[in-house]
N, CA, C and O atoms as a Tinker XYZ file with bonds, in Angstrom:
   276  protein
     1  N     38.757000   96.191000   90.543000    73     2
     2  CA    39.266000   94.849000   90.739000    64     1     3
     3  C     40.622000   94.742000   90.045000    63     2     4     5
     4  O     40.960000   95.187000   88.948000    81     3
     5  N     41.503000   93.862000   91.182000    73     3     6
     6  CA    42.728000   94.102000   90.180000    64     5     7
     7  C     43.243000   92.546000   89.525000    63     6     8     9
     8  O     42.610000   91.522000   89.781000    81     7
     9  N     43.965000   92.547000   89.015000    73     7    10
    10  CA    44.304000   91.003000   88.201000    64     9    11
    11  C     45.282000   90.747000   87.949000    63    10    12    13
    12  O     45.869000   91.651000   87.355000    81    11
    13  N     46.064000   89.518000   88.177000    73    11    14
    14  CA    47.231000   89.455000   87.472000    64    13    15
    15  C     47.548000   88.803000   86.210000    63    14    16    17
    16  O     48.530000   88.061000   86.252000    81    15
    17  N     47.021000   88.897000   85.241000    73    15    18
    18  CA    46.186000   88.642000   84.078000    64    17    19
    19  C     47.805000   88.861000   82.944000    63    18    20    21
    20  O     48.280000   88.142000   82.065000    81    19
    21  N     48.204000   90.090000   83.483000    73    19    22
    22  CA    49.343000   90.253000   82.702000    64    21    23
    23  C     50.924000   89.417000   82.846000    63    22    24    25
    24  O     51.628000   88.924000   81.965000    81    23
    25  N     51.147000   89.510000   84.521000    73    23    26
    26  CA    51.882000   88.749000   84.979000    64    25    27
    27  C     51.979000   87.709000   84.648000    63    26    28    29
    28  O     53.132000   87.332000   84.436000    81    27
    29  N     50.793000   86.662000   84.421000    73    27    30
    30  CA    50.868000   85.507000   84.209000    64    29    31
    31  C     50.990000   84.838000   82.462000    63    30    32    33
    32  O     51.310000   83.704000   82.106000    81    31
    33  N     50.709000   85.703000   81.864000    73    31    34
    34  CA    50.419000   85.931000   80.609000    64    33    35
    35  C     52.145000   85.823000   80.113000    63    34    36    37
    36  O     52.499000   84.984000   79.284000    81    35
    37  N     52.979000   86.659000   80.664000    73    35    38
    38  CA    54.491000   87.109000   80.504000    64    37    39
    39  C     55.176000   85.878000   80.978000    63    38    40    41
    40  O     56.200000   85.372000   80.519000    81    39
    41  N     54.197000   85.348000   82.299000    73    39    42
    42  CA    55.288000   84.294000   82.660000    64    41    43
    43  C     55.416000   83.159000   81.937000    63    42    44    45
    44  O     56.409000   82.441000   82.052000    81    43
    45  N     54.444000   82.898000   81.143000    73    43    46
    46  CA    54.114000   81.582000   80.617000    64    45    47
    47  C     54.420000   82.075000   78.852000    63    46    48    49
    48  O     54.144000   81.314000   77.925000    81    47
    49  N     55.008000   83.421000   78.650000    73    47    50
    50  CA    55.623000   83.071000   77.117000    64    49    51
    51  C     54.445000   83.494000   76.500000    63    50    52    53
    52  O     54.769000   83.575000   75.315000    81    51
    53  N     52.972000   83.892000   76.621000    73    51    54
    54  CA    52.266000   84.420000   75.940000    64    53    55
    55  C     51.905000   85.500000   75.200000    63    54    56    57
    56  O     51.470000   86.256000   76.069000    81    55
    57  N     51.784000   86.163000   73.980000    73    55    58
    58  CA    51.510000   87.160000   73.645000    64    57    59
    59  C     50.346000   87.432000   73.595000    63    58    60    61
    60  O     49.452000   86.608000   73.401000    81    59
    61  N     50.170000   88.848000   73.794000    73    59    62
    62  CA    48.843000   89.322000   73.866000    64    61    63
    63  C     47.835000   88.927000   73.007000    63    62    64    65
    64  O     46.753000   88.569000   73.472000    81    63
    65  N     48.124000   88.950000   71.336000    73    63    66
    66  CA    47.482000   88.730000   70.261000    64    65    67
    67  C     47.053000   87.136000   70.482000    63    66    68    69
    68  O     45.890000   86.843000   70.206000    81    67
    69  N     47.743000   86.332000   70.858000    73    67    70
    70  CA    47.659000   85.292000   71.232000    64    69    71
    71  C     46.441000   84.522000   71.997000    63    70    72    73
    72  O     45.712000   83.591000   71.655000    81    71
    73  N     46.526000   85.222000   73.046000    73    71    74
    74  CA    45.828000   84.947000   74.131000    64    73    75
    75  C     44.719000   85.721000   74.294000    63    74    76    77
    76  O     43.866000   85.337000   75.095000    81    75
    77  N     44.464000   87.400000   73.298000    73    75    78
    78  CA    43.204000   87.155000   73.126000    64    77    79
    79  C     42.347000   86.218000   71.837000    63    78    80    81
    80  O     41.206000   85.761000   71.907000    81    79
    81  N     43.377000   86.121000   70.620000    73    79    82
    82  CA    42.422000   84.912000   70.004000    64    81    83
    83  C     42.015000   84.059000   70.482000    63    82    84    85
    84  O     40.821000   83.874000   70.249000    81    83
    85  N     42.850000   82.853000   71.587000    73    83    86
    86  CA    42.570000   81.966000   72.349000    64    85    87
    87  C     40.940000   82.231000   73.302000    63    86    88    89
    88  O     40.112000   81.393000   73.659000    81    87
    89  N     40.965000   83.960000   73.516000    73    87    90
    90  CA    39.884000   83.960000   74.518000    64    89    91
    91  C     38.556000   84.484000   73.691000    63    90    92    93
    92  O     37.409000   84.467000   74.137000    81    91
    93  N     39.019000   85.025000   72.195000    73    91    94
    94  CA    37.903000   85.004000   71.303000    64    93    95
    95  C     37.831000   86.559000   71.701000    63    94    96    97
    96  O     36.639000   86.822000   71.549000    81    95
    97  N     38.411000   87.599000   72.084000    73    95    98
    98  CA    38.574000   89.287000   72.071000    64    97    99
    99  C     39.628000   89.587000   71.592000    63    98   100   101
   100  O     40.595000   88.899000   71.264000    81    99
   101  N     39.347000   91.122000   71.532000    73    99   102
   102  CA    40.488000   91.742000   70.641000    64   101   103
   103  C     41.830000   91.962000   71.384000    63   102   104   105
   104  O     41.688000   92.465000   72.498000    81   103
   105  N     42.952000   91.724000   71.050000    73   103   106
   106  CA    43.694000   92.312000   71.363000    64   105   107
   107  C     44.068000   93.700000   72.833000    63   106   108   109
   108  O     44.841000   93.847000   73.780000    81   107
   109  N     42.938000   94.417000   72.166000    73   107   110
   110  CA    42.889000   95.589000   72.763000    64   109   111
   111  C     41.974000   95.585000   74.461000    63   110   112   113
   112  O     42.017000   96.483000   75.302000    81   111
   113  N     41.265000   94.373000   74.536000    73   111   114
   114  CA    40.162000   94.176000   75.308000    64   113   115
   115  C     41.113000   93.538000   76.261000    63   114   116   117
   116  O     40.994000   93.935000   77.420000    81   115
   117  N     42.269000   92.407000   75.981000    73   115   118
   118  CA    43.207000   91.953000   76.494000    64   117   119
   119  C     44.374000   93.244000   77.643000    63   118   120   121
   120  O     44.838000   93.078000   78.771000    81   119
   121  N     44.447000   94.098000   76.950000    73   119   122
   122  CA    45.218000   95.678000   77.507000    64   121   123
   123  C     44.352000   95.882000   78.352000    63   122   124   125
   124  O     44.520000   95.703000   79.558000    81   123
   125  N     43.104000   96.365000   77.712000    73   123   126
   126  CA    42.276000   97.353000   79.037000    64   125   127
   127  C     41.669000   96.034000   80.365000    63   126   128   129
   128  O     40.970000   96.235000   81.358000    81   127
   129  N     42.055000   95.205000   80.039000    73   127   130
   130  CA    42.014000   93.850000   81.584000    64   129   131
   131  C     43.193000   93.752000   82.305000    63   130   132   133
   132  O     43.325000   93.382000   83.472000    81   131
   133  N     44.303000   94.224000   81.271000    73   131   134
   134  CA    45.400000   94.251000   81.864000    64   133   135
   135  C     45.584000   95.502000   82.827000    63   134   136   137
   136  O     46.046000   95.458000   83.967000    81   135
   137  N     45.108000   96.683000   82.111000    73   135   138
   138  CA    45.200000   98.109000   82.861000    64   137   139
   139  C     44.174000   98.101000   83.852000    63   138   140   141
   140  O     44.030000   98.992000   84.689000    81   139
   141  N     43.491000   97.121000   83.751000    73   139   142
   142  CA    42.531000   97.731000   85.017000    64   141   143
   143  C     41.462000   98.525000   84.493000    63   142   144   145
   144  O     40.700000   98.801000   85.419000    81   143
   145  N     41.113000   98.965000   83.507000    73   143   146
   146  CA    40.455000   99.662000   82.514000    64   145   147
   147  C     39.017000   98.950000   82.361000    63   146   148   149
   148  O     38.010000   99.656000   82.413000    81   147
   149  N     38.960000   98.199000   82.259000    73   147   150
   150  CA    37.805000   96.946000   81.783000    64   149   151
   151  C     37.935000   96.085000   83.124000    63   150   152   153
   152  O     39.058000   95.982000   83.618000    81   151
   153  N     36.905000   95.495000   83.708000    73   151   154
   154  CA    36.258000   94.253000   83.942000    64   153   155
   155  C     35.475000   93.558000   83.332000    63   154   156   157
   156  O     34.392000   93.932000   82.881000    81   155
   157  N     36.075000   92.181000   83.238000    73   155   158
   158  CA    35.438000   91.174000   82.472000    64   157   159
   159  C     34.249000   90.468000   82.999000    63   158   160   161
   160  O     34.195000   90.287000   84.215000    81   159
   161  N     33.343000   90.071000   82.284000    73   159   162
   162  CA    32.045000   89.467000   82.371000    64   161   163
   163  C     32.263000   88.164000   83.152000    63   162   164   165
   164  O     33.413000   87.851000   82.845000    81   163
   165  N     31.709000   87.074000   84.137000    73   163   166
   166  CA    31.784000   86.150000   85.207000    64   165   167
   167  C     32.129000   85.397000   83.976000    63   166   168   169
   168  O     33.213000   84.816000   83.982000    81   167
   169  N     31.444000   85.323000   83.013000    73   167   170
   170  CA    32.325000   83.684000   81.849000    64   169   171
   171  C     33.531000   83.986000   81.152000    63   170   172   173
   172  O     34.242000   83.034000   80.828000    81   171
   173  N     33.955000   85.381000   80.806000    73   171   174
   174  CA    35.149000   85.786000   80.139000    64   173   175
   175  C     36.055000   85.248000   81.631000    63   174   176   177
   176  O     36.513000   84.105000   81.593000    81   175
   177  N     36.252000   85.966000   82.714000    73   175   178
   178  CA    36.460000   85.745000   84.212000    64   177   179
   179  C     37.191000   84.048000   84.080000    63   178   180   181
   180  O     38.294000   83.503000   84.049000    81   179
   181  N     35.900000   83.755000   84.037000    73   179   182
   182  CA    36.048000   81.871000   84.187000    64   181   183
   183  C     36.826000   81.282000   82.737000    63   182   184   185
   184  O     37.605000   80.337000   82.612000    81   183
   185  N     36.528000   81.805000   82.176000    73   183   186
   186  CA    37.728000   81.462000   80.608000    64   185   187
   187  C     38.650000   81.356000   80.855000    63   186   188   189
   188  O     39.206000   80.266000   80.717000    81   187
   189  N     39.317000   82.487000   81.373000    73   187   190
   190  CA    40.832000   83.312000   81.362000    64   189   191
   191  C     41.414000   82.430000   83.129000    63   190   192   193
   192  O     42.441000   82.110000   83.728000    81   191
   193  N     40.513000   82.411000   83.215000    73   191   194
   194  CA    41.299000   81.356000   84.970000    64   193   195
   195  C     41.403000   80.007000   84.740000    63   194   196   197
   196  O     42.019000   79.195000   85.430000    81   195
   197  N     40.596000   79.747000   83.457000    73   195   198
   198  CA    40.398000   78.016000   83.050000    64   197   199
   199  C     41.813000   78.121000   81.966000    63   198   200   201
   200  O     42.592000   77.213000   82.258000    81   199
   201  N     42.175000   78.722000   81.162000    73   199   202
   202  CA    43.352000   79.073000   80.200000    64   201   203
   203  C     44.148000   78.760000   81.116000    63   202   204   205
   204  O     44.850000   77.779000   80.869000    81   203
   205  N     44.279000   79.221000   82.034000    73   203   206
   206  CA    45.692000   79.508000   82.977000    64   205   207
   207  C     45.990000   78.150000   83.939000    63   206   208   209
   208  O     46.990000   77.851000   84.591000    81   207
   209  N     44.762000   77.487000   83.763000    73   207   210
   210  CA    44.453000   76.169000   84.803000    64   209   211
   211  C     44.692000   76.589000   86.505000    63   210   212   213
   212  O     45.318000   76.100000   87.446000    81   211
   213  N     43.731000   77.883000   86.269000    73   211   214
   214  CA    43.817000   78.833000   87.762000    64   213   215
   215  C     42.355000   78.953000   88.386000    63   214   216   217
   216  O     41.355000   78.909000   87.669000    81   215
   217  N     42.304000   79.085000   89.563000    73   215   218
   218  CA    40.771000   79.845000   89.777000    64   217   219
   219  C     40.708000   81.447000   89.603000    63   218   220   221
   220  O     41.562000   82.308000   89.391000    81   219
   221  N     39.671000   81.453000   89.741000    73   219   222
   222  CA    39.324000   82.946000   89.574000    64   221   223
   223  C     39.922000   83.813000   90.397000    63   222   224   225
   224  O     40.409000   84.874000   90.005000    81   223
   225  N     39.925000   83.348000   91.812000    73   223   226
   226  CA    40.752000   83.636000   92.841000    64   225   227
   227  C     41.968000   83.961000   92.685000    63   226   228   229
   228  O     42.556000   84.698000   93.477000    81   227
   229  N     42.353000   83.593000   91.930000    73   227   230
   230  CA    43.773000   83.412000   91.882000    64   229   231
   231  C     43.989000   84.462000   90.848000    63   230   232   233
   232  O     44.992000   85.171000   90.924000    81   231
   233  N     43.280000   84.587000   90.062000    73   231   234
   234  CA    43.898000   85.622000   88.741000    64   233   235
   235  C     43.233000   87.022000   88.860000    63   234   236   237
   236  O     43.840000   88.052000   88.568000    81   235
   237  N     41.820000   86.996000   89.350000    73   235   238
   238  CA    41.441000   88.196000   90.061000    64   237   239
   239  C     41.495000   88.525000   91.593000    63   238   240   241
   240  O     41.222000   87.685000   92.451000    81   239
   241  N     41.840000   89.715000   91.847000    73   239   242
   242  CA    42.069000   89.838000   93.430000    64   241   243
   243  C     41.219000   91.061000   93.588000    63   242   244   245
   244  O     41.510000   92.221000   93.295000    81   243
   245  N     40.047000   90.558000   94.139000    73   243   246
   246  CA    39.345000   91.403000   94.634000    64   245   247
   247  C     39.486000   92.035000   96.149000    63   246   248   249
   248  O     39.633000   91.350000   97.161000    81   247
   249  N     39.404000   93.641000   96.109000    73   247   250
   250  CA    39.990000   94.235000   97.167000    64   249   251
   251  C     38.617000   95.069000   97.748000    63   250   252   253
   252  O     38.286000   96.056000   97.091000    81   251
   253  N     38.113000   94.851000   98.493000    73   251   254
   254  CA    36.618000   95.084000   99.704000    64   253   255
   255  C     36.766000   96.672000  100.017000    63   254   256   257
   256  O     37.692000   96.977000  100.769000    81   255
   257  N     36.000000   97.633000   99.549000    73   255   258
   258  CA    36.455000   99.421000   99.598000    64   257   259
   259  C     35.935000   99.085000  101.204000    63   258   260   261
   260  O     35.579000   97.940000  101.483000    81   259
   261  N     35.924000  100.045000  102.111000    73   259   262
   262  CA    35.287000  100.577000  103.061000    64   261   263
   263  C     33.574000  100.173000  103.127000    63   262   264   265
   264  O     32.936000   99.325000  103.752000    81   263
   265  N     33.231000  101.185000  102.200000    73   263   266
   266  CA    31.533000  101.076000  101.511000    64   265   267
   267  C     31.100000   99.908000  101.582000    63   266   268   269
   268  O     30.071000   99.712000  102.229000    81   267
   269  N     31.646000   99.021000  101.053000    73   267   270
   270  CA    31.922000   97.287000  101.260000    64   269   271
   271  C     31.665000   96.576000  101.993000    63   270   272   273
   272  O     31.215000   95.478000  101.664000    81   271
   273  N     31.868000   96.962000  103.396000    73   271   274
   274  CA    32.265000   95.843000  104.345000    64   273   275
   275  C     31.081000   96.101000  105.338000    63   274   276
   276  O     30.955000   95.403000  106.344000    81   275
C-alpha cells in the first residue's frame, strides 16, 4: 500500500519528530510509513487521515495486484 503520508507531512511544515509525537510513535515508525516499509493498523490509518483533516482515501492509495481482482 502506498501513501502520501510524507508529501503531505512536507507540505504542511511538519517534522517528522513532530508528527510522530502528535500520533503517539516513534519517530522511526513515522520513516518506515513513509518508505512503504510498515503498514499501519485501521486506527493509526484513521489518526494520521484525521491529523491531516483527510480521509483515508486520500492519504492511503491502495493499488488492487492482479491476485486481487
Amino acid at each position: 500500500m502506498k501513501n502520501r503520508i510524507e508529501e503531505i507531512r512536507r507540505m504542511r511544515g511538519i517534522r517528522q519528530e513532530e508528527f510522530a509525537k502528535a500520533m503517539g510513535v516513534s519517530r522511526q515508525t513515522i520513516s518506515s510509513l513513509e518508505t512503504g516499509r510498515y503498514n499501519p493498523s485501521i486506527f493509526l490509518a484513521y489518526k494520521i487521515a484525521r491529523y491531516f483533516s483527510m480521509t483515508i482515501e486520500e492519504v492511503f492509495l491502495f493499488e488492487e495486484s492482479e491476485d486481487e481482482r
